[in-house]
C-alpha positions as CSV (number, residue, x, y, z in Angstrom):
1,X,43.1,115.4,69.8
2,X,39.4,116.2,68.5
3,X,37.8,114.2,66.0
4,X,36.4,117.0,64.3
5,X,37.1,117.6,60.7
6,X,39.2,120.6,59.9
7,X,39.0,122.6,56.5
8,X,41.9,124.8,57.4
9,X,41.7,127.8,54.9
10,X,39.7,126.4,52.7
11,X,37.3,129.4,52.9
12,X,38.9,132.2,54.5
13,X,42.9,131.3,53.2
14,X,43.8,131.2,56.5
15,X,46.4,128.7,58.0
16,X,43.8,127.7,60.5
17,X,45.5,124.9,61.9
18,X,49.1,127.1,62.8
19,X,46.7,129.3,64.6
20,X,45.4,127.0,66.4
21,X,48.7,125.2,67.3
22,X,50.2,128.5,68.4
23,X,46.8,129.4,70.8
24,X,47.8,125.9,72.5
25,X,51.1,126.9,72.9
26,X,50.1,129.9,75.0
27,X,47.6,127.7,76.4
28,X,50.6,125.3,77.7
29,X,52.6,127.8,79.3
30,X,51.5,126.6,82.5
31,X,51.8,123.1,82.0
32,X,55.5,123.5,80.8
33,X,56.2,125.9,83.9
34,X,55.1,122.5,86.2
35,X,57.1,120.3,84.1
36,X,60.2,122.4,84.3
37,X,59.6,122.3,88.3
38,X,59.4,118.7,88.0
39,X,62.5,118.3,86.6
40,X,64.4,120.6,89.1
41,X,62.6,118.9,91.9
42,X,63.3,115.7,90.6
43,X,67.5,116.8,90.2
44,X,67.3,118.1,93.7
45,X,65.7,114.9,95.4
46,X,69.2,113.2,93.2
47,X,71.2,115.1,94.9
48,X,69.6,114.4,98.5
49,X,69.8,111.1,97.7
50,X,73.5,111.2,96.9
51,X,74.1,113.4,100.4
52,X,72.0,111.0,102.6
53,X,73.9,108.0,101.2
54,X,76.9,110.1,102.3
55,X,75.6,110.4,105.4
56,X,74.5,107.1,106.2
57,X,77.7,105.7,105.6
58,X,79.6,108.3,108.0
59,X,76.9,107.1,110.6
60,X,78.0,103.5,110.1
61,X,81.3,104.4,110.1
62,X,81.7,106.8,113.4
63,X,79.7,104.9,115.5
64,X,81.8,101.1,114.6
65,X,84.6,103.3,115.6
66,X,82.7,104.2,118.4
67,X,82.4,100.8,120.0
68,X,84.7,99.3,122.3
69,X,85.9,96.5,120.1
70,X,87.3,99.1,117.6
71,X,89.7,100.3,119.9
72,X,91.1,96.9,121.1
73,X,93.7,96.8,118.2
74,X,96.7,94.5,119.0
75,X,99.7,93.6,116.9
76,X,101.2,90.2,118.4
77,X,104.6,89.1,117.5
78,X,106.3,85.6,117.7
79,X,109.8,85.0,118.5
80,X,109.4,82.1,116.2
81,X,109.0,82.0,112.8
82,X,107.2,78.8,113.1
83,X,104.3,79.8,115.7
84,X,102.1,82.5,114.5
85,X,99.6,84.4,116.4
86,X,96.1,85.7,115.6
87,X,94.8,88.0,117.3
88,X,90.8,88.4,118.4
89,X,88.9,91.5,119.6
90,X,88.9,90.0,123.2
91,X,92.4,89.8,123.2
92,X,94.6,92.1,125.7
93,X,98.0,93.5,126.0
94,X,100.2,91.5,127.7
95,X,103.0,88.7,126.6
96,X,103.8,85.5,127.5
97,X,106.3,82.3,126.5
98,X,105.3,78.9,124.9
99,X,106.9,75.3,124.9
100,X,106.4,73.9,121.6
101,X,106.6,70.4,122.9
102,X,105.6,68.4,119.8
103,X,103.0,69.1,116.6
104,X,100.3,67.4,115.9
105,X,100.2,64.4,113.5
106,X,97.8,62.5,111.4
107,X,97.1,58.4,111.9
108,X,99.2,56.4,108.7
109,X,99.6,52.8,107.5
110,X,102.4,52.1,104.8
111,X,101.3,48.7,103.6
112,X,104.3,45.7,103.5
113,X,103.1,44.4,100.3
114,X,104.2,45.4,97.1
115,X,101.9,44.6,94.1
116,X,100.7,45.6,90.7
117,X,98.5,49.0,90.3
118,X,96.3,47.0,87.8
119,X,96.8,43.9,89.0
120,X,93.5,41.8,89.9
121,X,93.0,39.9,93.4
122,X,95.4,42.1,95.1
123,X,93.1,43.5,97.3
124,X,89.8,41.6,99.0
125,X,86.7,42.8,96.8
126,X,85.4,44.5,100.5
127,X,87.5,46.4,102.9
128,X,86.7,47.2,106.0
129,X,87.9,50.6,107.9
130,X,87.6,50.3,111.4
131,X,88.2,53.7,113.4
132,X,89.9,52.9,117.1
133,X,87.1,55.7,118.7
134,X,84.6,53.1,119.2
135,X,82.3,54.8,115.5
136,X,80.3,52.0,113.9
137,X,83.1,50.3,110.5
138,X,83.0,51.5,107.4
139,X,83.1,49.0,104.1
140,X,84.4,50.2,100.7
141,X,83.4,47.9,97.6
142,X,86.8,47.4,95.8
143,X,87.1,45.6,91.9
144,X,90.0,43.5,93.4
145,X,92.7,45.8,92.6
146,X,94.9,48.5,94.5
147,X,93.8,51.1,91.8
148,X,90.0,50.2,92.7
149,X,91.1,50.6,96.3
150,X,92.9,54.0,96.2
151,X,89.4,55.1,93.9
152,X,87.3,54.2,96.8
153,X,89.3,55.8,99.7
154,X,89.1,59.0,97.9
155,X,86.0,59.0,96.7
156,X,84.3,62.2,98.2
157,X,81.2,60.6,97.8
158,X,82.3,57.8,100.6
159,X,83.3,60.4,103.3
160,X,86.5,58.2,104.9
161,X,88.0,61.0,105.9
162,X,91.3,59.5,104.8
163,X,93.6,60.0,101.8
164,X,95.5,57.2,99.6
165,X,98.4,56.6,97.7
166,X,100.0,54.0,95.7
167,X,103.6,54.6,95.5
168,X,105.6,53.1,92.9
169,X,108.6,51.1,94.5
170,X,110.2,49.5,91.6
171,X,109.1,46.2,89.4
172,X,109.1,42.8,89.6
173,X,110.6,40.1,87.8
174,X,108.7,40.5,84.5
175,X,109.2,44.3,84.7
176,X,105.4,45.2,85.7
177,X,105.5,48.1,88.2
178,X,105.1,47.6,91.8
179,X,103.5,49.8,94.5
180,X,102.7,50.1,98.2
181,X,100.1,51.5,99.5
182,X,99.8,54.6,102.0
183,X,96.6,55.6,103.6
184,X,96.5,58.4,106.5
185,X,93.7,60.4,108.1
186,X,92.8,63.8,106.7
187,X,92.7,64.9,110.5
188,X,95.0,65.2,113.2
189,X,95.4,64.1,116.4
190,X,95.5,61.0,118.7
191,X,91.7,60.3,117.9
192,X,92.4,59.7,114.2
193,X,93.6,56.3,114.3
194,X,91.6,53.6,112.0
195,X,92.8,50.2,110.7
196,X,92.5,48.4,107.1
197,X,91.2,45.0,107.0
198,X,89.1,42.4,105.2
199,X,85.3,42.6,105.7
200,X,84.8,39.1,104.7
201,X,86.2,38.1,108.3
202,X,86.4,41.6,110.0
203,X,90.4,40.6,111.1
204,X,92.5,39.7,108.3
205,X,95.1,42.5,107.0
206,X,95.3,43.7,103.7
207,X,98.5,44.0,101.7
208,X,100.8,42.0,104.2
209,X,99.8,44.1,107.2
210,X,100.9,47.6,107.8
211,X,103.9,49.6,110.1
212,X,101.7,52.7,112.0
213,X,102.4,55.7,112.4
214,X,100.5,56.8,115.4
215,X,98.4,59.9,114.7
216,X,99.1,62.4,118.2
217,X,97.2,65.7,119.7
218,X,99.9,68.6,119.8
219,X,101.3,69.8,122.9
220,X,102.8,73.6,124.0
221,X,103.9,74.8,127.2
222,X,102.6,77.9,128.6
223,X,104.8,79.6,131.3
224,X,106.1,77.8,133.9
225,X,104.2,74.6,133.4
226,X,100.5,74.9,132.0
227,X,100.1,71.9,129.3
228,X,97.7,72.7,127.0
229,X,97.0,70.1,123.6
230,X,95.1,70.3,120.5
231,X,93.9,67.7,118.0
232,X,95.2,70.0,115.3
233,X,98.3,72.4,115.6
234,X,96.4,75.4,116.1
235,X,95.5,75.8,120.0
236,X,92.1,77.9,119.8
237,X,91.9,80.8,122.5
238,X,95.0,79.7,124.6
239,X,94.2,82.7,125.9
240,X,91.4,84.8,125.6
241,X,91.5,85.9,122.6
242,X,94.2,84.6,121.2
243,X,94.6,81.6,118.6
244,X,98.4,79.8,118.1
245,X,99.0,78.0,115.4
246,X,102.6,75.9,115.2
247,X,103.7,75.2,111.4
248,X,104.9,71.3,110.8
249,X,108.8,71.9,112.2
250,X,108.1,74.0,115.3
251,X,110.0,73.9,118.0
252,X,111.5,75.2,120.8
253,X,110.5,78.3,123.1
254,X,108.2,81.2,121.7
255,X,107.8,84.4,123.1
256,X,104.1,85.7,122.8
257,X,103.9,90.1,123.1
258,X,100.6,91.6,122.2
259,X,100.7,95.1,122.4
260,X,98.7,98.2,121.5
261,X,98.8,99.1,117.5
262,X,98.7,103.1,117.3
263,X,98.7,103.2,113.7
264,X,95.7,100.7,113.4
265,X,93.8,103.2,115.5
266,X,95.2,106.6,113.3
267,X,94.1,104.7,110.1
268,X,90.8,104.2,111.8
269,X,90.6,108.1,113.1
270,X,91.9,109.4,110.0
271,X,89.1,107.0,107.8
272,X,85.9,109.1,110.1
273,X,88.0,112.7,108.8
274,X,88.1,111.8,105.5
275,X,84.4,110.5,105.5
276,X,83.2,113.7,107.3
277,X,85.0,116.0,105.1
278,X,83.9,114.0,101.6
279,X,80.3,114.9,103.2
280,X,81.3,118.7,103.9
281,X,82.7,119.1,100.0
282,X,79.4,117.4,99.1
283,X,77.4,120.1,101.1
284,X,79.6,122.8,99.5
285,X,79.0,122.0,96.0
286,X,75.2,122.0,96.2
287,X,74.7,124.5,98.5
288,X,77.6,126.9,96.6
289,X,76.6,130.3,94.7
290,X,79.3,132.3,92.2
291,X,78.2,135.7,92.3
292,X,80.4,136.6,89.3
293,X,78.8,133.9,87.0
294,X,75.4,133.7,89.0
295,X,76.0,130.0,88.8
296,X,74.5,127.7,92.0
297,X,74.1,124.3,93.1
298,X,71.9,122.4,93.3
299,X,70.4,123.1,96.8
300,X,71.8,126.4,97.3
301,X,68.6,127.9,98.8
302,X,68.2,125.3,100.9
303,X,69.0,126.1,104.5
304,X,68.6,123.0,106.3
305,X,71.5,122.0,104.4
306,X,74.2,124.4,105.4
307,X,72.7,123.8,108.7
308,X,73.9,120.4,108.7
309,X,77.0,121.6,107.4
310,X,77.6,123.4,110.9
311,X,76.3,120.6,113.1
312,X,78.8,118.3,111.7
313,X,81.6,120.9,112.3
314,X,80.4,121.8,115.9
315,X,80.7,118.1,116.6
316,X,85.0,118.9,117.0
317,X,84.3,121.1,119.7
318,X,83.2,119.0,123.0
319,X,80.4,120.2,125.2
320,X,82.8,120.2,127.9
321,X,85.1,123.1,126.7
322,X,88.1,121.3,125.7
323,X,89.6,121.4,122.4
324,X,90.4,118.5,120.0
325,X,93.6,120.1,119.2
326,X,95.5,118.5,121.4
327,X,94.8,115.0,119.7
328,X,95.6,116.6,116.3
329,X,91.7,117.2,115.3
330,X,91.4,120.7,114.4
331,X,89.5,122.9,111.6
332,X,91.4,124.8,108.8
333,X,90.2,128.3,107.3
334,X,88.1,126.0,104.8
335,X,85.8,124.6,107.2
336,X,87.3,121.3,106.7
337,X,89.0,118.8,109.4
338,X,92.5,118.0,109.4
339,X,94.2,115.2,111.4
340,X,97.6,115.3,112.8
341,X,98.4,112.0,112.6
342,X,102.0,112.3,114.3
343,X,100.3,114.2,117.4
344,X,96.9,111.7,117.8
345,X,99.8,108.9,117.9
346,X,102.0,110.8,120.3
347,X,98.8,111.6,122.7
348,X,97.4,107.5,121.9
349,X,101.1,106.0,123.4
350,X,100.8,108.4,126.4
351,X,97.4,107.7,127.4
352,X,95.1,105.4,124.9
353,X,92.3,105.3,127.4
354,X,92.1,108.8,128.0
355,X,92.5,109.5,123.8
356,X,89.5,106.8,123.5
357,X,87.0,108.5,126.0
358,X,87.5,111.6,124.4
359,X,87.1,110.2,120.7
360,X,84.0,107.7,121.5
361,X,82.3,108.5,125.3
362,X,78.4,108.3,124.8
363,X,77.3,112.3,124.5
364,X,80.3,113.8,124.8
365,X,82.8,111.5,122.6
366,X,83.9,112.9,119.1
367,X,83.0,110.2,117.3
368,X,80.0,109.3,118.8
369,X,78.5,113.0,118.5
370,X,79.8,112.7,114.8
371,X,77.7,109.3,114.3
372,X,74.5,111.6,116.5
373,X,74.5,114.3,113.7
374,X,74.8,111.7,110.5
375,X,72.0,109.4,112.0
376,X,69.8,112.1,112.5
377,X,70.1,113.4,109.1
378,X,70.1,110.3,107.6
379,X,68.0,107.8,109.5
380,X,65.5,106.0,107.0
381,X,62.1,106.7,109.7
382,X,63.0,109.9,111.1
383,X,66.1,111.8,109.5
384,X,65.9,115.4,108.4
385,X,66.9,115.0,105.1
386,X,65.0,111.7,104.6
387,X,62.2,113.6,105.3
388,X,63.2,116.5,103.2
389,X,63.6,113.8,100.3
390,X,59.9,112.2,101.1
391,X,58.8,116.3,100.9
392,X,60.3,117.0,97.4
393,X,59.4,113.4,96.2
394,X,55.6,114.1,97.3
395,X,55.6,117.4,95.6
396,X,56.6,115.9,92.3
397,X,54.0,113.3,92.7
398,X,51.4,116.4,92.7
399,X,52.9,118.4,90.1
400,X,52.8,115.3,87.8
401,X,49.2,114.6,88.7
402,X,48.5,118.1,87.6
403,X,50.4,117.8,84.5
404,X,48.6,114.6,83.6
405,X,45.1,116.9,84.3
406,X,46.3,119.6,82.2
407,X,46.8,117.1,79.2
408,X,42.8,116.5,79.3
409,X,42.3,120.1,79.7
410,X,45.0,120.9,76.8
411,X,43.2,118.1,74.6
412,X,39.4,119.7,75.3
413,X,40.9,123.3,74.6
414,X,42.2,122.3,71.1
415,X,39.0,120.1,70.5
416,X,37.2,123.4,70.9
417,X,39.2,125.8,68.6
418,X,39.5,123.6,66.1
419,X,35.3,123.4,65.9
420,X,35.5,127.1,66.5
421,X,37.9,127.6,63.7
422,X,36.1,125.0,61.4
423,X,33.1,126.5,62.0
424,X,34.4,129.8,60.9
425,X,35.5,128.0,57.7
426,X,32.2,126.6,57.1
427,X,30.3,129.6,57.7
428,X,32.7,131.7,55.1
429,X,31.9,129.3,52.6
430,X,28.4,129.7,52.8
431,X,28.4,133.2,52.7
432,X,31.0,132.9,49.3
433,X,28.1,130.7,48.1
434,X,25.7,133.1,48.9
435,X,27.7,135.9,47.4
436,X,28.4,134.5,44.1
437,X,24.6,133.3,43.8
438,X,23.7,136.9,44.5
439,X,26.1,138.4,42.1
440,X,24.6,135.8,39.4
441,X,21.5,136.8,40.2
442,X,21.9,140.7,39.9
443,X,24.2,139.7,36.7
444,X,20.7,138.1,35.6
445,X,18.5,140.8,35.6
446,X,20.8,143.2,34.1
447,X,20.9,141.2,30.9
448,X,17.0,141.3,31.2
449,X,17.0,145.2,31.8
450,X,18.8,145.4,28.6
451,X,17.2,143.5,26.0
């Protein structure tokens, strides 16, 4: 705004100053036009936005389920409850039997001696573990008692990789409570086995010496007479691919199948349809026009748009003249995909390699041609509508900057009437000066006439 002083009608009676704001009203017609563009631009870059996120994610999504590794989908079954199977993306059809000849165990020592929790001197004030493996002792600082004792073995902060218990097995004469001690390894396997004993000499036993419970590596039986042990009771890739795992009473013979899951891979087909056609009703509501109601979306003139629609559909219909249909992939009168879930599963258990080179083959693959389009549209460098979005965004950026100039020029503009219009004022009020010293004047000299 002008720093000029404005006397408004104080001459003429005018309402100077709603003159002047309604001149800069006509004078910001222009200005209002850009920011009205501004804000449709900005709306339609939204909505771009919102399609290319759309877009991105149906490239992710066809071309995981393009890859090999998507299509090796296994269910394994075990004929025991107590060996389970997991299954791996190297893993193959097939089956085979295992021996569950014994689980693996962890190392223990139940201590002879019963004493007092509380009790004082029970235990040496130092206690040595000593692991069998050859691994450099341990020493635990104890306060003399088996509750001190069971606190250090436990302590996270020591690291002993074993867990203690005192077990309350009765009381002694004078009714105080009495309890042995328990200590076993955290791990399993024949390489957890450790010993308790006093540091002071390295040798003596603690607590009346302990009976052992030998920890042991567990042991299956593949086929006909393939030993294979573990540490722990699950056997890592037995086969390729392939993790067993025997729960603490297994036993006996297990029959291993792995075999091909159809519905994993319709849930996986059926996931790229709906993804596709949530992008087509995307592209249909902002490219859509109601000629009763002369209502449109968002990008309705915007042909690179409906374009894409028709790439996306073209991508069921394979370059090599064959039609989808017979895997259940098909358009409706909509322009939408549909899936026949009962027909892809009946075509997958006839022939799943044949099914998978038609769905994900490099070129010529459904789903690969499907993950083509989206990428192309969408890709962050390169894609169409990225670089429709990085267009629009520019344009606002412009229209802004000329916005911003016409607030100087709207600012100068008003400067300038409002000195025109003050001016005015001024000038009126001289001349009423002028006039009434004139009229006084004349008004003068007609007195003087008279007398």
């Amino acid at each position: 705004m002008s720093g000029s002083a404005s006397i408004g009608g104080l001459a003429s009676g005018l309402d100077t100053v709603s003159i002047v704001n309604q001149l800069m009203q006509l004078e910001a017609v222009p200005q209002s036009r850009m920011q009205t563009r501004v804000s449709t631009e900005q709306r339609a870059v939204n909505a771009m936005q919102t399609l290319n996120s759309r877009l991105a994610s149906l490239a992710t999504t066809a071309a995981d389920l393009a890859k090999p590794t998507a299509w090796s989908k296994l269910t394994a079954t075990s004929s025991l409850k107590d060996v389970t199977v997991t299954v791996g993306a190297s893993a193959a059809a097939g089956a085979f039997s295992v021996q569950v000849d014994r689980t693996a165990l962890s190392h223990r020592l139940e201590h002879a001696s019963a004493v007092g929790y509380d009790a004082p001197g029970t235990v040496p004030t130092s206690v040595r573990i000593d692991r069998l493996d050859g691994t450099v002792a341990q020493d635990l600082t104890t306060d003399g008692t088996l509750r001190g004792l069971v606190t250090a073995i436990n302590d996270p902060a020591n690291k002993t990789g074993l867990r203690a218990t005192a077990v309350r097995v009765g009381a002694d004469a004078s009714g105080q409570d009495q309890f042995r001690l328990v200590v076993e390894s955290v791990a399993t396997g024949a390489s957890s086995d450790f010993t308790l004993r006093d540091a002071a000499d390295g040798t003596s036993p603690i607590l009346g010496g302990a009976s052992t419970r030998v920890g042991r590596d567990a042991q299956v039986t593949v086929g006909g007479g393939i030993v294979a042990t573990s540490a722990t009771n699950t056997f890592k890739d037995l086969v390729p691919g392939v993790d067993i795992t025997l729960g603490a009473a297994a036993t006996g013979l297990a029959d291993i199948e792995l075999k091909l899951d159809p519905a994993a891979t319709i849930r996986s087909v059926k996931s790229a349809v709906d993804a596709i056609n949530s992008v087509l009703t995307e592209i249909d509501s902002l490219t859509s026009y109601n000629p009763a109601t002369k209502a449109k979306g968002m990008l309705a003139g915007d042909s690179s748009v409906r374009e894409l629609r028709g790439r996306l559909l073209d991508t069921v219909f394979p370059t090599d003249g064959t039609s989808l249909s017979t895997l259940g992939i098909q358009t409706d009168k909509n322009g939408r995909l549909v899936l026949d879930e009962a027909k892809l599963s009946e075509a997958y258990k006839a022939d799943p390699d044949a099914v998978q080179r038609r769905l994900t083959a490099d070129g010529t693959g459904f789903l690969d041609r499907v993950a083509e389009v989206a990428t192309a549209a969408s890709d962050k460098a390169t894609g169409t509508l990225t670089q429709a979005i990085t267009g629009r965004t520019s344009t606002i950026e412009r229209l802004n900057d000329g916005i911003e100039a016409w607030d100087l020029r709207l600012e100068l503009r008003r400067t300038a009437l409002t000195r025109q219009f003050t001016a005015l004022e001024t000038a009126l009020s001289q001349m009423n000066s002028q006039s009434s010293w004139l009229a006084g004047q004349i008004s003068s000299l007609a007195s003087s006439s008279g007398s």
